[in-house]
N, C-alpha and C positions, 0 to 999 in steps of 0.2 A: 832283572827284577830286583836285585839287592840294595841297585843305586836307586832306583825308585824307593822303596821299602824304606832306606834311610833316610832319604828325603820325608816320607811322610812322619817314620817317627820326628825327628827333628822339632816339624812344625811349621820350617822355614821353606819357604817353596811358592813360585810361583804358581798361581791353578793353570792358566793356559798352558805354559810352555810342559809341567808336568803332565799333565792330560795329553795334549799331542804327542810327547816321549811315552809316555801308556801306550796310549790308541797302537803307533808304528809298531812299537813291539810287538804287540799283539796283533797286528800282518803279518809279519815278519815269524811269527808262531804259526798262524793257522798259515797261509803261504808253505809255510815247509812242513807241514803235515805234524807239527811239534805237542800244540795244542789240543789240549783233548777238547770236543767238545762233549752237552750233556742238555740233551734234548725234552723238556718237562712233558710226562703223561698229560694224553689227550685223551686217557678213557673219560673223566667227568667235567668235558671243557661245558662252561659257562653253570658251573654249579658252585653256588657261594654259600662259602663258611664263617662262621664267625669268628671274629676274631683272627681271619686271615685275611693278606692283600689282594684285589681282585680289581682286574684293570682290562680295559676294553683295547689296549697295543700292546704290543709284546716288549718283553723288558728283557734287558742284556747284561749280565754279571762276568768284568773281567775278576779273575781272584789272582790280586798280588801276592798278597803272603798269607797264612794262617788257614783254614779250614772254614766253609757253609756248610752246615747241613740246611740244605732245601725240602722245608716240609710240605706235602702234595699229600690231594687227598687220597688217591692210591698208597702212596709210600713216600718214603723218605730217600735223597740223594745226596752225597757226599762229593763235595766240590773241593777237589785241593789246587796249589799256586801251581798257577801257569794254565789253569784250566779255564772253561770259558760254561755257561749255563745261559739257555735259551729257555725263556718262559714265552711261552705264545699267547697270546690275546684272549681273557675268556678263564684262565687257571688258576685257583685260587691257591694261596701259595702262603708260606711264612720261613722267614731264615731266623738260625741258631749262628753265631759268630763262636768262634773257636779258635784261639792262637794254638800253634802246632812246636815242634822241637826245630822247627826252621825259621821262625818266626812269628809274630802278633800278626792277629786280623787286621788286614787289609781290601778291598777291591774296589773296584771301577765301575759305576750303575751307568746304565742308559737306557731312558725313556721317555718317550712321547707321551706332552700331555698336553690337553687344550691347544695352544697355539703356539705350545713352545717344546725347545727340547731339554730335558734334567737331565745332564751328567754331571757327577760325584763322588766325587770319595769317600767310601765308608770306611769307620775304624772306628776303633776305641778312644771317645771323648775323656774319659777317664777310666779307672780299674774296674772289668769286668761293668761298661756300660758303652756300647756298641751306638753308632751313631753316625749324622754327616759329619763327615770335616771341614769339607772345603768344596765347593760347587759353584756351576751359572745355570743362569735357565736363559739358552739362546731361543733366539724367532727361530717361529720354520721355514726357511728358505728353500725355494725350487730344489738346492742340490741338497737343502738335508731331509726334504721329505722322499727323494729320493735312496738317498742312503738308510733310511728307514727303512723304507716298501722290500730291501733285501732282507730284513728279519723273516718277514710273514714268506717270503718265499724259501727263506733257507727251513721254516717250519715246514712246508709243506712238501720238499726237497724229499725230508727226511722221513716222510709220513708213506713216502710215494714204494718205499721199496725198490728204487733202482738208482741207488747211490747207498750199497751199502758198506763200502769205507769211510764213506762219508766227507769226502773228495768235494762233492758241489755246495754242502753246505759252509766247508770252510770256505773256500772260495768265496761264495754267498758273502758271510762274513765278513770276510777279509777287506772286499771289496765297498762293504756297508764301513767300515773302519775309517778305510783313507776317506772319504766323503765328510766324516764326521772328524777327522782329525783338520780341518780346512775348519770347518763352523766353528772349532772350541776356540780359536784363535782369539776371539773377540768380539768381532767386527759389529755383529749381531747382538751382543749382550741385554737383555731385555730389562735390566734393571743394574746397569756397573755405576750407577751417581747415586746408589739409597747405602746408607751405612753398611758396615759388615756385617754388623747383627741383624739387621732387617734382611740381609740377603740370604744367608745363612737360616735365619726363620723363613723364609717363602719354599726353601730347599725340603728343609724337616715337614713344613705342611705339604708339600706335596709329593714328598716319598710315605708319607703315615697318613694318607687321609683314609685309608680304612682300619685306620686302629683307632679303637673304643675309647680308647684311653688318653688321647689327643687332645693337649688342653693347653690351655695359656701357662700353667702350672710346669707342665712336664717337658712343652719347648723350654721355659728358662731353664728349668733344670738341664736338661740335654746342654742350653747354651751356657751354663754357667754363670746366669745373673737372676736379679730377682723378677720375678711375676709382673710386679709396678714395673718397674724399669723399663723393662721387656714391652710393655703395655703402652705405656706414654712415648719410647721412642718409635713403636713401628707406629702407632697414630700420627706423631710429630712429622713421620717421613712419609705417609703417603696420604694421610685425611683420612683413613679408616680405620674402626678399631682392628684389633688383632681378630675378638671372638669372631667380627661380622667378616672378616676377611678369610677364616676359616669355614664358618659357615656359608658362604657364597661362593668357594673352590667347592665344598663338597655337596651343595647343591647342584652346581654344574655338572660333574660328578653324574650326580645324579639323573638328571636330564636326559646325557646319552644315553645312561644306562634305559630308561622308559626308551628313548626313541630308537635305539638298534636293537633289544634284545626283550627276550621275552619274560621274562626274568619277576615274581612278585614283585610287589612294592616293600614287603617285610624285608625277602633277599638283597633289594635294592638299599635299603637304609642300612642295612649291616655290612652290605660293600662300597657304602659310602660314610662309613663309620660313626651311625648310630644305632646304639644299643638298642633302642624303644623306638619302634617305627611308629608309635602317636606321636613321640615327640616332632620324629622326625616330620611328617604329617604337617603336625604348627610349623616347622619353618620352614617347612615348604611351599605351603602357603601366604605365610607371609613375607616371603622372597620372590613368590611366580606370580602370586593374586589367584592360582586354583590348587587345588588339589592335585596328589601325584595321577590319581587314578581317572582324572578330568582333563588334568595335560597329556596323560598316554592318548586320549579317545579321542580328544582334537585333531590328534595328529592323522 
């Protein structure tokens, strides 16, 4: 973990061949029983908070260097390096970064969204402001929606009460690891020919789409350039603006949300990160042609 950790302070680093040296490792942790893992409360699964993350797949925190606190609405959980934190589908959730006396915040995210997979490194974009660094969003391929489907069962491994060393869920893991250390390779890349900063911004919008506070404004900031800038080049790279490319991941968002879960349309707009479900309302409407509460009852 150290030669990784100095890679990422550096700055200099390949993402794939970094990510597949992560992933192995962390086999080769859970494998030899090294790894702890840290399984997120299911007493209030599918109840949303504001102002926290809430996501319909289960999301995977390797932690390289530094301290999460994972805040859940039960309680609060403390993740240190080398550990590993399983949030299952449905748990609204928010992290605190924390550099420790062994080193700066670092870890490894993995998550399924829409049609693709987010893995990323998070860390400290600059002093005391926590953030991506460096990410792809590969297609989902036959073998990585496989490697995926082992989350939700190493969830449910650990719900069962007959793996309590917790033996199948690394395993589980483990096995979801090597799968996903093959897809970071590249091959798949869903977007490796748009600039760094466009990729980089699709990374931030779709690790923060339930944060309120997600704006054209606070990706540049995150990325270190101006708002305009920001604006005109992810327009120049793909024909869309930034705002409506934001608002159309988080209507989609949205959408599941209506069609698998039972969930208000208030709770749906605040887990799809808007503050004001009237507003959210207007553009939902004017992105679907109906209402939220028109498109649930069609279905």
């Amino acid at each position: 973990m150290i030669e990784i950790t100095r890679q990422l302070q550096s700055g200099q680093f390949e993402f794939g061949s970094l990510c597949r040296q992560t992933l192995r490792l962390w086999v080769q942790r859970l494998s030899g029983g090294e790894a702890r893992v840290h399984v997120a409360p299911l007493a209030r699964r599918m109840c949303v908070i504001r102002d926290m993350s809430f996501h319909l797949k289960p999301e995977l925190f390797l932690q390289i260097s530094g301290r999460t606190i994972f805040h859940f609405p039960e309680q609060d959980v403390e993740v240190r390096a080398g550990d590993v934190c399983l949030i299952p589908s449905g748990v609204s959730h928010r992290e605190t970064a924390l550099a420790s006396r062994e080193g700066a915040f670092f870890n490894l995210v993995v998550l399924e969204g829409g049609d693709c997979v987010d893995l990323h490194f998070a860390g400290e974009l600059r002093r005391r402001c926590p953030g991506v660094l460096e990410g792809r969003l590969c297609k989902l391929t036959a073998l990585c929606r496989r490697s995926l489907s082992y989350f939700e069962d190493a969830v449910e491994l650990s719900q069962a009460g007959i793996d309590p060393e917790g033996v199948g869920v690394r395993c589980l893991l483990a096995a979801s690891l090597c799968g996903l250390a093959d897809v970071s390779r590249g091959r798949n890349n869903a977007y490796r020919d748009e600039h760094f900063l466009v990729r980089n911004c699709r990374q931030l919008v779709a690790a923060n789409l339930s944060n309120g506070a997600l704006s054209v404004c606070q990706l540049a900031q995150w990325l270190g350039c101006s708002a305009d800038y920001l604006s005109h080049l992810f327009h120049q790279e793909t024909g869309v603006k930034l705002v409506e490319a934001v608002n159309t991941q988080r209507i989609a968002h949205a959408k599941a949300l209506l069609e698998d879960t039972g969930l208000s349309v208030a709770e749906i707009a605040w887990a799809s990160g808007y503050n004001d479900p009237n507003y959210f309302a207007r553009v939902f409407r004017r992105l679907v042609g109906t209402s939220p509460s028109r498109f649930r009852n069609r279905l």
